[in-house]
N, C-alpha and C positions, 0 to 999 in steps of 0.2 A: 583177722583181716576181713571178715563178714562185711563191716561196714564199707571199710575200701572197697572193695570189690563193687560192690551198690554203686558206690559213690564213680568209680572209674569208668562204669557202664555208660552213663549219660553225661559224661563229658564230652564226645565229639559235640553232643548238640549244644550243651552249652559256652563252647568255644565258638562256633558258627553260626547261631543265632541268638547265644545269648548279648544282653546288653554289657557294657561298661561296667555296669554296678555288679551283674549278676560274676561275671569273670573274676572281677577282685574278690568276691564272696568264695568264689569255687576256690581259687589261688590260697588266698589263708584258711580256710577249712583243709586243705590238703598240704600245707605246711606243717598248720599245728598235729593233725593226723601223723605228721611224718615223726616232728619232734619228740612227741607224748610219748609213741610206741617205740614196740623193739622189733627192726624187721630187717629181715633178710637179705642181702645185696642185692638178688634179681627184684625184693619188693623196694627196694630204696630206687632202686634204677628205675624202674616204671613210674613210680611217685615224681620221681626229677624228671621222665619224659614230660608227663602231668605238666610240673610247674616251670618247667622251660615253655611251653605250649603258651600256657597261660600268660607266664609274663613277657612274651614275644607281645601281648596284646594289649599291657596297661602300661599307664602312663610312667614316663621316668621316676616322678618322687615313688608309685609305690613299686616299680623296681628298687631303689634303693632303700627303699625300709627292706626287703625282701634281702638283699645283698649283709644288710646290716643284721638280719634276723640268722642268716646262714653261715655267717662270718666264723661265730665259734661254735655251731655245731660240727663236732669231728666226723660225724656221721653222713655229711651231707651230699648228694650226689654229684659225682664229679663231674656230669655233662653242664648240671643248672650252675655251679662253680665255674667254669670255664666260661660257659653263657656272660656271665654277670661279669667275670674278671674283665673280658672283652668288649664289655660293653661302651661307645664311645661318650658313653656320660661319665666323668669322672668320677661325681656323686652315686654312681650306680658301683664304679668299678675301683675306688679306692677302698670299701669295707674287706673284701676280698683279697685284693691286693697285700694289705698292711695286714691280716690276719690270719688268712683259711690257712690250715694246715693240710687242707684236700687238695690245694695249691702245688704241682710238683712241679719241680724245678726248670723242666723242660717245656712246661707251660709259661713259666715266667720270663724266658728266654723266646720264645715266641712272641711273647706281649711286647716285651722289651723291641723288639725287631719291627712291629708291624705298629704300637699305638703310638698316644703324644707322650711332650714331654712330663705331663702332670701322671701321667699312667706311670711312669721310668720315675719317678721321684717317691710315690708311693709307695713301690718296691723295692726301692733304696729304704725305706725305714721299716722293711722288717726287722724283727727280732734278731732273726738268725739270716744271713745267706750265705750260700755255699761259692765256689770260683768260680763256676761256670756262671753263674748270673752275674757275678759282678766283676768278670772280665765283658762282658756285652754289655754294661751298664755302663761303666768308665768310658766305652771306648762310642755309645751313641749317646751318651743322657749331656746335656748341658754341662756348663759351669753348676749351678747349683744342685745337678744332680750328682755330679762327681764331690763336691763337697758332703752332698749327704752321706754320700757313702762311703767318707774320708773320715766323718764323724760316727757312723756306726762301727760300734767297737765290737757286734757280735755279727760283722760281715770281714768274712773271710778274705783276702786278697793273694792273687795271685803272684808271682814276680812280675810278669808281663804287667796285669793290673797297676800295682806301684810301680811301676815304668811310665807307665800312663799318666799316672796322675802327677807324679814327682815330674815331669817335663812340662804339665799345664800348671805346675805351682811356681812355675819360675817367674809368671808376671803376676799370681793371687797369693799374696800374703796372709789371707785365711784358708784358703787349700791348705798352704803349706803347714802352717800351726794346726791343722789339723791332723796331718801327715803325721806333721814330727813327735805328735801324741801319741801319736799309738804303739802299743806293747810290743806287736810283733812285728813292725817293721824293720826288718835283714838290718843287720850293722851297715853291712858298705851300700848300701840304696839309702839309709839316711845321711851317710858322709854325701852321697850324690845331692841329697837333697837339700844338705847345710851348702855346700859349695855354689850350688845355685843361687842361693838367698846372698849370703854374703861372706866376705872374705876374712872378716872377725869381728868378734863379740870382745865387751869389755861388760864384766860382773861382778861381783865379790870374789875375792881369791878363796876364800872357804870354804863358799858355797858352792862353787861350781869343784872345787876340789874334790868336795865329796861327794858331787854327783858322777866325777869320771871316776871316783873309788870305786861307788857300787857298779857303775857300769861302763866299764874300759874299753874307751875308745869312742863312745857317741857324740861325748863333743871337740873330739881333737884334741891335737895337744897345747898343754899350755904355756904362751910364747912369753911369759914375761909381768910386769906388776907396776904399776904407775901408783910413786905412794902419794898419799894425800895425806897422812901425821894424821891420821882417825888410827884409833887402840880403840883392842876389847881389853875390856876390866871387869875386875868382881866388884862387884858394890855392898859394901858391909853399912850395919846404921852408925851413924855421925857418931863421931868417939867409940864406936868398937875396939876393944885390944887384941882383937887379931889381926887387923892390916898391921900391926907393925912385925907378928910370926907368918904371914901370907907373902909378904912383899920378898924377903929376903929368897922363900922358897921357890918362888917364879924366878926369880934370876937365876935362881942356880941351877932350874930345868933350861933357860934360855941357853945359858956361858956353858953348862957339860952337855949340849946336842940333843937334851932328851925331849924337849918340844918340836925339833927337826926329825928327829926319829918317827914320832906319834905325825906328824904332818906324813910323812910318807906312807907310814903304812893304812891311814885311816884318810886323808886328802889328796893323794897321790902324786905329792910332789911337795919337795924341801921347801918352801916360796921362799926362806933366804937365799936361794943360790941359784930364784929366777933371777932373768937381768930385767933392771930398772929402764923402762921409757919414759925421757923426758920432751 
């Protein structure tokens, strides 16, 4: 740290009489000094008082080259991180926001409270968020900020949170499809959430059969079957002599119950012995 040291001594005067030019000069010389090396928490902390100083002094693009340059260093002081996150340039404070891992969650919950709404949409698309950010996210960020965070699958929610959001998806039809995607959405907050939207669906009897197989209960139960005389069939090539050993075999799984068995246990329900709506 020989040269830091040097270098840290004649910073006051470079920050108080130096030019424009000379400041961005000191600023990334004492970034890249931070980057390169391997230094110590109290040296990492001096270096961010450094370039908190500095960038209090240069223009917003190169705050945000700066913002963009610290973003994925893990190493990076959490005073000049906080600086930057809060910064009321978007451009300064989106690299941060969507990245830093120096970022702790209590900080993001403070940004959320106090910045705009491009700041709360930014931190809707990180990677990961925990329930305390994205119960104060839901509950101040817009419509589009609540969608984003309806669409991030590696953002945590809370019940309260889908409460939230499942009661402003009653008039947004992309909320809601967003909603009803996700993995871990509670069984009964998604029945809350189909109830909302509407009072019934008409599908393929199959396919939706074996989606309530694999997962029982998400779409309700199934009220019934409107036929329209469309058949599945096996399609063999023109003059094959097996449709006429195929054909017989199907009938005789239809007439002994053993196609209504397999429909039960693998599409969750007999569909001969739904009732027909005409």
């Amino acid at each position: 740290m020989t040269k830091a040291n040097a270098f840290l001594d004649d910073l006051d005067e470079v920050v108080s009489r130096g030019t424009p030019e000379s400041r961005a000069r000191a600023l990334w010389h004492t970034t890249d000094l931070m980057i390169a090396g391997r230094h110590s928490e109290d040296e990492i902390w001096t270096l961010g008082a450094v370039i908190g100083r500095l960038a209090d002094e240069i223009e917003v693009a190169a705050r945000a080259q700066l913002a963009k340059r610290l973003a994925r260093f893990n190493d990076a002081p959490v005073n000049v991180i906080h600086r930057l996150a809060f910064d009321d340039s978007i451009n300064v404070a989106a690299p941060i926001l969507l990245e830093s891992e120096r970022l702790e969650p209590y900080a993001m919950v403070a940004n959320v409270c106090l910045k705009s709404q491009m700041h709360l949409l930014a931190i809707s698309k990180r990677e990961t968020l925990v329930e305390m950010v994205t119960d104060v996210l839901v509950t101040r960020g817009n419509q589009e900020v609540m969608t984003s965070v309806a669409s991030n699958q590696g953002a945590r929610l809370s019940e309260l949170g889908f409460q939230h959001l499942i009661e402003h998806a009653e008039d947004d039809s992309v909320l809601a499809e967003k909603l009803g995607r996700r993995e871990d959405i509670p069984r009964h907050l998604f029945q809350q959430l189909i109830s909302k939207q509407c009072d019934v669906s008409i599908y393929d009897v199959p396919i939706l059969g074996a989606e309530s197989g694999s997962k029982p209960g998400k779409y309700g139960p199934l009220a019934g079957r409107i036929v329209t005389h469309e058949n599945y069939g096996i399609v063999f090539q023109k003059g094959s002599k097996l449709r006429a050993v195929v054909n017989p075999i199907l009938k005789g799984l239809l007439s002994d119950g053993t196609v209504g068995k397999l429909q039960k246990q693998w599409l969750a329900a007999d569909f001969s012995k739904l009732p027909i709506f005409k």
